[in-house]
C-alpha positions in Angstrom: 31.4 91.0 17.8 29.2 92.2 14.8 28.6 88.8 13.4 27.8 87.3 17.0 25.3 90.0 17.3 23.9 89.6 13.5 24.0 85.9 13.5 22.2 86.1 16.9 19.5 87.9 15.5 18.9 86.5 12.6 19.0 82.8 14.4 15.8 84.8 16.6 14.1 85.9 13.7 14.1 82.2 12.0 13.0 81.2 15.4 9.7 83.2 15.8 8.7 82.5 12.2 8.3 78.9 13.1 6.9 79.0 16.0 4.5 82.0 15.0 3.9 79.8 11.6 3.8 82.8 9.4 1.3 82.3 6.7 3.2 85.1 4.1 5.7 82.4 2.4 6.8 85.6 0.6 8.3 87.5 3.4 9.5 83.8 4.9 11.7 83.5 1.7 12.9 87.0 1.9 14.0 86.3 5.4 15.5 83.1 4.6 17.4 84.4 1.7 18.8 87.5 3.7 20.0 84.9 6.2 21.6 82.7 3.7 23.6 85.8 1.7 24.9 86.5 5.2 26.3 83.0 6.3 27.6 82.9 2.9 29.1 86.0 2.9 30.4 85.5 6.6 32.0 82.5 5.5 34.0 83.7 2.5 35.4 87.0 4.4 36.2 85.1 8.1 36.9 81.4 7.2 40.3 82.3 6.2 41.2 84.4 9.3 42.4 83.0 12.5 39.5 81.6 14.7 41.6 83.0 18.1 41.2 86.3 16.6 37.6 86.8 16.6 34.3 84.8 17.7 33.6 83.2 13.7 33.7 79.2 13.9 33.3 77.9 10.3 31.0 74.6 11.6 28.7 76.7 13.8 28.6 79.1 10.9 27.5 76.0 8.1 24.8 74.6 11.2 23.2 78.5 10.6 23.3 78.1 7.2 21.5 75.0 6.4 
């Protein structure tokens, strides 16, 4: 439930920085890297866990990521 609702806001905020075409690359990247660390992470501590016990899915997960 926590990485549905942190992937879904994270997924938003990419969202409104293209299509608000933020010119501060700096705070881009630090969104962009916050975003990466967290698909990274998400996917070394829930890859290895059953997918019928929570909502992670490894290939939606790695579509986020890149």
């Amino acid at each position: 439930m926590v990485y549905d609702f942190i992937t879904d806001r994270l997924r938003s905020i990419r969202q409104d920085l293209i299509i608000q075409g933020n010119p501060d690359v700096t705070i881009s990247r630090n969104i962009l890297d916050i975003s990466t660390k967290f698909h990274l992470y998400a996917n070394y501590k829930l890859a290895s866990q059953p997918t019928a016990e929570q909502g992670f899915n490894k290939d939606s997960n790695f579509k986020q990521l890149l």
